[in-house]
C-alpha positions as CSV (number, residue, x, y, z in Angstrom):
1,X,0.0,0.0,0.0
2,X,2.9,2.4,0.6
3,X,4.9,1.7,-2.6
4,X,1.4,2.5,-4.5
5,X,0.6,5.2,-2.6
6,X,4.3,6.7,-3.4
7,X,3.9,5.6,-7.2
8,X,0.5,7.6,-7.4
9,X,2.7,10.6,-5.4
10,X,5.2,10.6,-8.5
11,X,3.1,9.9,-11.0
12,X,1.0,13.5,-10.1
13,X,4.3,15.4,-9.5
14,X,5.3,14.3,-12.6
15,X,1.8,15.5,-14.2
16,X,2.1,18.7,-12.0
17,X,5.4,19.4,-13.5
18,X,4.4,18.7,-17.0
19,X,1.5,20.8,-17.0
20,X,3.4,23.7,-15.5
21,X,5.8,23.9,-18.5
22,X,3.0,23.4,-21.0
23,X,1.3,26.7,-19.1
24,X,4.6,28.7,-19.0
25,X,5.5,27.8,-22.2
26,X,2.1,28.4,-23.8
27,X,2.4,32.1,-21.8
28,X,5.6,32.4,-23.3
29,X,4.4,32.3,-26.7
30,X,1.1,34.4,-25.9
31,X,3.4,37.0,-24.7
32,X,5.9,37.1,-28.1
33,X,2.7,36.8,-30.1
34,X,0.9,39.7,-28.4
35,X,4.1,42.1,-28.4
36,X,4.8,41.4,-32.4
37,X,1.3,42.4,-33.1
38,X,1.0,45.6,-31.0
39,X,4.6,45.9,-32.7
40,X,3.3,45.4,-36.5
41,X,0.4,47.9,-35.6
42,X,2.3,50.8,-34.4
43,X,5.2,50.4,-36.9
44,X,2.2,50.4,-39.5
45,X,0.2,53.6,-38.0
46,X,3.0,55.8,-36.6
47,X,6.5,55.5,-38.1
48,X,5.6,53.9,-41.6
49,X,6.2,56.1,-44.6
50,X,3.6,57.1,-45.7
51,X,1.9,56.6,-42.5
52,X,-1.6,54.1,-42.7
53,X,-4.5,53.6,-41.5
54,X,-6.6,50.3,-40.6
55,X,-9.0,49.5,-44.0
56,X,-11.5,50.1,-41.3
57,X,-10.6,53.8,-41.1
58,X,-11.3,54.5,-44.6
59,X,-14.9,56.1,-44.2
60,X,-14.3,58.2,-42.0
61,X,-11.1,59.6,-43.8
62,X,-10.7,63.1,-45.5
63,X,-8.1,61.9,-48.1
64,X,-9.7,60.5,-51.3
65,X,-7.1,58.5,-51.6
66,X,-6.4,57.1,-48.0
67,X,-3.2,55.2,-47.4
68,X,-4.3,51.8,-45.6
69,X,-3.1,48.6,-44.6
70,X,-5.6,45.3,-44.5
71,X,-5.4,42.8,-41.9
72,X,-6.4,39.0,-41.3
73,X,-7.0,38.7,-37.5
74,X,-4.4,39.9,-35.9
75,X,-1.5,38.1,-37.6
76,X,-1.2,39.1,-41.4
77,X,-1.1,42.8,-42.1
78,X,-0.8,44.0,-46.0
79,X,-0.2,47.0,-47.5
80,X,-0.8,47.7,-51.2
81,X,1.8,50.5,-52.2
82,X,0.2,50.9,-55.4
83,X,-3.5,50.3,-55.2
84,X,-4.4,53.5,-56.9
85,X,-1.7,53.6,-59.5
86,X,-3.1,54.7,-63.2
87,X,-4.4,51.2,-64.9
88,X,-4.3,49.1,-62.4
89,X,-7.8,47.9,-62.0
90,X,-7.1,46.3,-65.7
91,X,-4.2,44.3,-64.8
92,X,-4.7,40.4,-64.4
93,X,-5.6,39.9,-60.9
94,X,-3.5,37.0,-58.5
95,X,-6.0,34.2,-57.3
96,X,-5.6,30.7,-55.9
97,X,-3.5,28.9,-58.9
98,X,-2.2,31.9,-60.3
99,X,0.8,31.3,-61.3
100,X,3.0,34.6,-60.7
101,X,6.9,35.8,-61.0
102,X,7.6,38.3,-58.5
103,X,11.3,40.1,-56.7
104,X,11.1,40.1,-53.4
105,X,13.3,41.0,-50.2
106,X,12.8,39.2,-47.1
107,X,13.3,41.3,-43.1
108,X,13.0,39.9,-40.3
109,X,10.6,42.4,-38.3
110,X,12.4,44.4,-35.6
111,X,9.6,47.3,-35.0
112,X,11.0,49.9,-37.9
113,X,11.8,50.2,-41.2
114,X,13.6,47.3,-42.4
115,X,17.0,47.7,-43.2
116,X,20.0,45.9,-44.5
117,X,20.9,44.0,-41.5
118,X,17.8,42.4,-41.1
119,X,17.6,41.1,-44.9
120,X,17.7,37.4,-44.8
121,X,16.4,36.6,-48.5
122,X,16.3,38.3,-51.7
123,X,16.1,38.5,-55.4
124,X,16.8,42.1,-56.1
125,X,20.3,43.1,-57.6
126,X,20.6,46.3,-55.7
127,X,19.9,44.9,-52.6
128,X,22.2,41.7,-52.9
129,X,25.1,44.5,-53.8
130,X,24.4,46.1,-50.1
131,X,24.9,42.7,-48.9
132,X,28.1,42.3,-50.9
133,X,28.8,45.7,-49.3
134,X,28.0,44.2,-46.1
135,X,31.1,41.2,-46.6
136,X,28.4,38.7,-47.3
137,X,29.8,35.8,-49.7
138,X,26.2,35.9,-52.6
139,X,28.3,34.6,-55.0
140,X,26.8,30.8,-54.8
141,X,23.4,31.5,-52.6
142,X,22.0,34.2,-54.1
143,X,20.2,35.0,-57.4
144,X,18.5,37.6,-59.4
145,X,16.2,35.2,-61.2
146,X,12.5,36.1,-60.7
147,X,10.7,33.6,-58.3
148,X,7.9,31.8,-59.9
149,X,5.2,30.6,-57.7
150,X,1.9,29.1,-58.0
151,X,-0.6,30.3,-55.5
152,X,-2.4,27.7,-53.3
153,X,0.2,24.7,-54.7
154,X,3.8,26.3,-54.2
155,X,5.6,25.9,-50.7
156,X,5.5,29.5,-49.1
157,X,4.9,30.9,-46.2
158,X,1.6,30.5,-44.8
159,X,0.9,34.3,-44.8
160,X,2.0,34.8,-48.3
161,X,-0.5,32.6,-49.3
162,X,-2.9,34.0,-47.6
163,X,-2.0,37.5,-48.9
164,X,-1.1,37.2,-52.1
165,X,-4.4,37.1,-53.8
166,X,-6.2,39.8,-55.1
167,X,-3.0,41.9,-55.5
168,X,-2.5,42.8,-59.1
169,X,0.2,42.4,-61.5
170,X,2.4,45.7,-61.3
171,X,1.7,45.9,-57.3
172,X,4.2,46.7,-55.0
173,X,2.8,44.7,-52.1
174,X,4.4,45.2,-48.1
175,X,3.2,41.6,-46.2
176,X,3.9,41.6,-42.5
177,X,3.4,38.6,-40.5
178,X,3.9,37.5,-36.8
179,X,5.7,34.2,-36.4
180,X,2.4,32.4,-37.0
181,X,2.3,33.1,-40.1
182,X,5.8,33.1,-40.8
183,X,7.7,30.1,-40.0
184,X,6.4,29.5,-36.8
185,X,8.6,28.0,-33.5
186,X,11.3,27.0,-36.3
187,X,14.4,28.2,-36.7
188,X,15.1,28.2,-40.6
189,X,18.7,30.0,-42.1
190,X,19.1,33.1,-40.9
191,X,15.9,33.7,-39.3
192,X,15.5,32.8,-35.2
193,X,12.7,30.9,-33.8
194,X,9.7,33.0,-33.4
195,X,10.3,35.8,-35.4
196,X,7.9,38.2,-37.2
197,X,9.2,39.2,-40.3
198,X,8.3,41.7,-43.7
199,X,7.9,40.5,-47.2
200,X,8.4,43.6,-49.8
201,X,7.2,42.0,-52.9
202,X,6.8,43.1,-56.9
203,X,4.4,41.9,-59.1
204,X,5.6,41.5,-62.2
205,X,3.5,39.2,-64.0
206,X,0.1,37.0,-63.7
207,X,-0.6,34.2,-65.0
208,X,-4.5,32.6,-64.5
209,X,-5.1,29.6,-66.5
């Protein structure tokens, strides 16, 4: 009776244990999750150039042409720099398997305007020469090749995916995602575990079969 009631003592500190560092760590990620989003908002609303406002804002605007960034829940912000660019409304629109070719560079999200020394990925010949600038070796990893993708069937990030579509060919297109929508509790290349990041993306052709 003793060595079963000391079993059953273990087992539940054991348990008591387990579910304490599910809690802390759940917390944990409650707490980087909330502070990237507050983060994403203000950058977005205060210190972004031109400065936006929520897509909500826009009736109650004086500007005919407000500046404003869209949003899926809390995690995927997008801003459209060229929504009301001459022509555009006539330009093939992206949809799920729309096959497009875009230049891209790739931040991780600090809370200001992306710089330099938080580019992780790119496409874009004058940004690879700041890296060169920089000391980084692009000779063998990097390339100025457009990126073809097909919406809904290539492997991107979730919050590309999800905000990609109904941007048009020609768009400049700013994607900001918490970690969520990024890549998650992963670590992957030069990007830590848990990190928001910024997707600054051209358009430059559409392809809807």
């Amino acid at each position: 009776m003793y060595m079963r009631t000391k079993r059953n003592i273990a087992f539940w500190v054991v348990a008591l244990v387990a579910t304490l560092f599910v809690v802390s760590c759940s917390n944990d990620t409650d707490t980087v999750l909330t502070s990237q989003q507050t983060s994403i908002s203000n950058y977005l609303t205060k210190s972004h150039s031109p400065k936006l406002i929520p897509e909500s804002e826009i009736s109650s605007s004086l500007d005919n042409e407000p500046e404003y960034y869209e949003q899926w829940g809390l995690d995927l912000y997008r801003y459209i720099a060229t929504r009301y660019a001459e022509g555009r409304d006539e330009k093939p629109t992206v949809d799920w398997g729309s096959t497009i070719t875009i230049s891209y560079s790739a931040y991780i999200f600090t809370g200001s305007k992306p710089s330099t020394s938080n580019l992780y990925a790119t496409n874009e010949e004058d940004k690879i020469e700041e890296l060169k600038k920089l000391g980084l070796n692009t000779s063998y990893e990097w390339t100025t090749d457009p990126l073809e993708l097909t919406i809904g069937e290539s492997a991107i990030l979730k919050g590309l995916e999800e905000a990609l579509p109904e941007c048009k060919e020609g768009d400049t297109v700013e994607i900001y995602m918490t970690f969520t929508k990024a890549n998650g509790n992963n670590y992957v290349g030069m990007v830590p575990a848990k990190s928001a990041v910024v997707w600054i993306i051209n358009i430059l052709s559409v392809t809807n079969n």
